[in-house]
C-alpha positions as a LaTeX table, in Angstrom:
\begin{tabular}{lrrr}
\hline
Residue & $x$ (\AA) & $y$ (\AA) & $z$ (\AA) \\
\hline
Unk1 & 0.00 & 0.00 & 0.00 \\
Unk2 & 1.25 & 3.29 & $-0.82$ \\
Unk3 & 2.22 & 5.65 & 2.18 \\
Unk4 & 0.34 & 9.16 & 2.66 \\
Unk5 & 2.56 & 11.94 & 3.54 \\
Unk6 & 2.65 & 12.77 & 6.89 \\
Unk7 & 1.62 & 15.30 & 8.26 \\
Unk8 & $-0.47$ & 17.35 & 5.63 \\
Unk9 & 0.74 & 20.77 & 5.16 \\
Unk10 & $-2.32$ & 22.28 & 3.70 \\
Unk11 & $-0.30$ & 25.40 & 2.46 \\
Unk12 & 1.46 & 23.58 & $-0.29$ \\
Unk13 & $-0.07$ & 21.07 & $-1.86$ \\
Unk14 & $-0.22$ & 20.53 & $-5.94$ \\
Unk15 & $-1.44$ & 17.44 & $-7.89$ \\
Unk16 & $-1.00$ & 17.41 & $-11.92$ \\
Unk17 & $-4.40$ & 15.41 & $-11.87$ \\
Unk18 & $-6.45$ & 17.19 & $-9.20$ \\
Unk19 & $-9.29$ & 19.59 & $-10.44$ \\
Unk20 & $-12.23$ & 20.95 & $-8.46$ \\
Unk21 & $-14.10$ & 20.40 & $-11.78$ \\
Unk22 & $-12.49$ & 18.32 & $-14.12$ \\
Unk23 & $-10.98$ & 20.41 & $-16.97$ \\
Unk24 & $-10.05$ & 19.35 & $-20.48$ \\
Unk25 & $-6.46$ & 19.50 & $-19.01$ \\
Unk26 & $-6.90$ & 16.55 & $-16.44$ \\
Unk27 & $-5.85$ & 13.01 & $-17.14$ \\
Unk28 & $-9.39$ & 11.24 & $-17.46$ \\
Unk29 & $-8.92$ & 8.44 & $-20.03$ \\
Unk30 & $-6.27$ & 9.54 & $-21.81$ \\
Unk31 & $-5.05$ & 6.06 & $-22.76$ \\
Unk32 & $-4.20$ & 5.30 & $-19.20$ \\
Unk33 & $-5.32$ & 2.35 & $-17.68$ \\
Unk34 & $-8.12$ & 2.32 & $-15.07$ \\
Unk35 & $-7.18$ & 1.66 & $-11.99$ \\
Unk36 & $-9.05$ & $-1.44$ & $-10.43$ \\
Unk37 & $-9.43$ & $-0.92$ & $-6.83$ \\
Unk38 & $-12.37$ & $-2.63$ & $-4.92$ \\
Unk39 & $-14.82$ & $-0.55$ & $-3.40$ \\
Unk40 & $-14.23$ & $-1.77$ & 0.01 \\
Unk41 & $-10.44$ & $-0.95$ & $-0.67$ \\
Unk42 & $-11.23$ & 2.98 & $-1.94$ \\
Unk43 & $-13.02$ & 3.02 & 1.13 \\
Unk44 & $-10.10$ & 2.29 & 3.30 \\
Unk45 & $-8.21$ & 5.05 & 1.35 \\
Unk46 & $-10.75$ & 7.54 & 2.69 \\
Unk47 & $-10.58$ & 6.48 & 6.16 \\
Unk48 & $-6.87$ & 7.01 & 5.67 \\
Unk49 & $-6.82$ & 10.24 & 4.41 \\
Unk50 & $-8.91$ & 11.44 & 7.00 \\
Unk51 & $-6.82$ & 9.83 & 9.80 \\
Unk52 & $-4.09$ & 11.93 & 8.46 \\
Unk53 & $-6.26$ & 15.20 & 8.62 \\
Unk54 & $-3.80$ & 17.05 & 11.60 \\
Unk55 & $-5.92$ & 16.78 & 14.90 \\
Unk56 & $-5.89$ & 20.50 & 15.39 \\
Unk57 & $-8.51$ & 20.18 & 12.40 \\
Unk58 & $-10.25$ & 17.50 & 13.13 \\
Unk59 & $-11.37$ & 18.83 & 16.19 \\
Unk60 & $-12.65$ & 21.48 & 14.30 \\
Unk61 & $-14.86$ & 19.60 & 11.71 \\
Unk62 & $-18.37$ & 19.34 & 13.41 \\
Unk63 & $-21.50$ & 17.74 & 12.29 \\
Unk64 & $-20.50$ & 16.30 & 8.90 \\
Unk65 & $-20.34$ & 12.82 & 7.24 \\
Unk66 & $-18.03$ & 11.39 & 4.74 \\
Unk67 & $-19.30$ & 8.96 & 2.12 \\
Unk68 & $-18.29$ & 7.42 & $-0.85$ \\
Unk69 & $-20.26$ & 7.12 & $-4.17$ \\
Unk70 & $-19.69$ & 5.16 & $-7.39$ \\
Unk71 & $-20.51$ & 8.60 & $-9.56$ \\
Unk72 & $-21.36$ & 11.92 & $-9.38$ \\
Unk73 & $-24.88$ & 13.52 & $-10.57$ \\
Unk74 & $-25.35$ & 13.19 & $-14.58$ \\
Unk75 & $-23.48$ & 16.01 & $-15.93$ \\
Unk76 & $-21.38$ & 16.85 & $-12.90$ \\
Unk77 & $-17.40$ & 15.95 & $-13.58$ \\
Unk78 & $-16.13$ & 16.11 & $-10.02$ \\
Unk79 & $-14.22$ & 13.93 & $-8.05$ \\
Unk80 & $-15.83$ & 15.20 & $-4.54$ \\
Unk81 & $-18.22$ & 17.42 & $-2.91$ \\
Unk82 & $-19.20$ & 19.01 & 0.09 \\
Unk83 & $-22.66$ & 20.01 & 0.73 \\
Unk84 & $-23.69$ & 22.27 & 3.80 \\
Unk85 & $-23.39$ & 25.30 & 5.64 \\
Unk86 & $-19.74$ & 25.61 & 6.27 \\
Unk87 & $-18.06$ & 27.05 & 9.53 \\
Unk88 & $-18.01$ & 30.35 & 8.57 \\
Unk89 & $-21.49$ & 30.89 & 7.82 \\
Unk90 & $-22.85$ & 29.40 & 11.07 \\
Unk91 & $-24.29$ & 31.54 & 13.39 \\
Unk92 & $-26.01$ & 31.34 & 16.67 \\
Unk93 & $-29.31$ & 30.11 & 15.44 \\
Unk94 & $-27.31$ & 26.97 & 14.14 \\
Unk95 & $-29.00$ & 23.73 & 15.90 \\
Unk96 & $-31.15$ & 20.89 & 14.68 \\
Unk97 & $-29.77$ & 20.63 & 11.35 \\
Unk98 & $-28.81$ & 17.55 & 8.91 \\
Unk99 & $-25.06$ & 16.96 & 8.81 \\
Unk100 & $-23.18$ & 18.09 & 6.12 \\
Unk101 & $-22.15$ & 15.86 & 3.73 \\
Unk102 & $-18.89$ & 15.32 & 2.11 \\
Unk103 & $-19.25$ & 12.65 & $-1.03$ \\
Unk104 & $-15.86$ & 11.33 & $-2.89$ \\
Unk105 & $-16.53$ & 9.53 & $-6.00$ \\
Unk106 & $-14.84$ & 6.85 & $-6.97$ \\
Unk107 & $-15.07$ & 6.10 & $-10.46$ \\
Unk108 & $-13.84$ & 9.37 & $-11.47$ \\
Unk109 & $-10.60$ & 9.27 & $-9.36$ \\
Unk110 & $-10.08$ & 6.04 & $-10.85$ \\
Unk111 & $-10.47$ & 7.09 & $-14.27$ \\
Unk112 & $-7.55$ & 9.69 & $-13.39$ \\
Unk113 & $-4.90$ & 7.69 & $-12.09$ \\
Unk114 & $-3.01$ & 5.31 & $-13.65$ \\
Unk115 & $-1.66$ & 3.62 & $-10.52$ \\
Unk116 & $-2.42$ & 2.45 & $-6.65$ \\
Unk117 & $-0.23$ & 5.28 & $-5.40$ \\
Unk118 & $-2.07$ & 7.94 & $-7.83$ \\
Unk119 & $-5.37$ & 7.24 & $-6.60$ \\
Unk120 & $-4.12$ & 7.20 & $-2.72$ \\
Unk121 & $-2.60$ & 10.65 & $-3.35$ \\
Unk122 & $-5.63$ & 11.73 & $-5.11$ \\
Unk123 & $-8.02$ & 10.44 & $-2.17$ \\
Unk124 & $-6.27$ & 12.22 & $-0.17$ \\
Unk125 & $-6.10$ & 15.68 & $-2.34$ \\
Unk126 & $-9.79$ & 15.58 & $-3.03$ \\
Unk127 & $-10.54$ & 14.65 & 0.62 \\
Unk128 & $-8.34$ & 17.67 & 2.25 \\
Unk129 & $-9.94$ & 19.99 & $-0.45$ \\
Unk130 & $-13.99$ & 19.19 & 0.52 \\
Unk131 & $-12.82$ & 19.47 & 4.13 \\
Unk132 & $-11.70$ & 22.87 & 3.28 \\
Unk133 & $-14.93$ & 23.88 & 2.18 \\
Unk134 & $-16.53$ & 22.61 & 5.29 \\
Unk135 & $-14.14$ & 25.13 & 6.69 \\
Unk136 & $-15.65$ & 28.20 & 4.24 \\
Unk137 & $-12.32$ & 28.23 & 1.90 \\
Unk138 & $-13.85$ & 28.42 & $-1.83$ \\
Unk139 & $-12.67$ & 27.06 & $-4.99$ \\
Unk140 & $-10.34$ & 30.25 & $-5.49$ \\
Unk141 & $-8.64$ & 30.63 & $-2.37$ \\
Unk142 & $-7.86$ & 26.51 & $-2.59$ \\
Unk143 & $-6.11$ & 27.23 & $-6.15$ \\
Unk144 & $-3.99$ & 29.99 & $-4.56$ \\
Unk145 & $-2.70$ & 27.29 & $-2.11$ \\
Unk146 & $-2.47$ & 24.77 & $-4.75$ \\
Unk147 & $-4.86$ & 22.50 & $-3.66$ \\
Unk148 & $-7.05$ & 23.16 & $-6.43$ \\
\hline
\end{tabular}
């Protein structure tokens, strides 16, 4: 099994593959090989990556899940996605709500990767990045750091 870098040093972080949305530019099916990795196994790589989210931060994350999906939504060419109200826009009145929801989908990380240790790096890149929106840092501000 390839080894994630530890610890994560959000500030610098750059992936040839990794796009919010997937741009003409990334590597999807561009006669590499599809990775074959088991469900159960990509699931393990998420669990991973988020063990290796620095604890300072993880004690931060509240009310959120973290699931794993086959595909995005028809249409949609992401690799992840957060849905909620992040950190930042939670105010006092915040109470009784659903959890937020991070999904990573694995078909199109696969598609991306040509190998076991591209697809654990990737995990963990998309991972970091829709934790970073439950945090309230946007698509922008994530490219500046080179996470995006």
């Amino acid at each position: 099994m390839g080894a994630l870098p530890d610890p994560i040093d959000v500030s610098r972080r750059e992936s040839p593959h990794h796009r919010g949305r997937l741009g003409p530019s990334a590597n999807r099916c561009q006669g590499n090989p599809v990775v074959n990795l088991p469900a159960t196994e990509f699931e393990d790589l998420v669990a991973l990556a988020l063990d290796r989210v620095p604890p300072s931060l993880a004690r931060l994350v509240d009310n959120v899940i973290v699931v794993v999906e086959e595909n995005p939504p028809p249409g949609d060419d992401i690799l992840g996605l957060y849905e909620g109200i992040p950190l930042t826009e939670r105010g006092s009145t915040y109470a009784g709500v659903m959890p937020d929801r991070i999904t990573i989908y694995r078909q199109p990380i696969l598609e991306i990767c040509s190998t076991r240790d591209e697809v654990v790096e990737e995990v963990l890149i998309t991972v970091v990045h829709e934790i970073a929106h439950h945090f309230g840092i946007d698509d922008d501000r994530l490219h500046e750091l080179g996470w995006g």
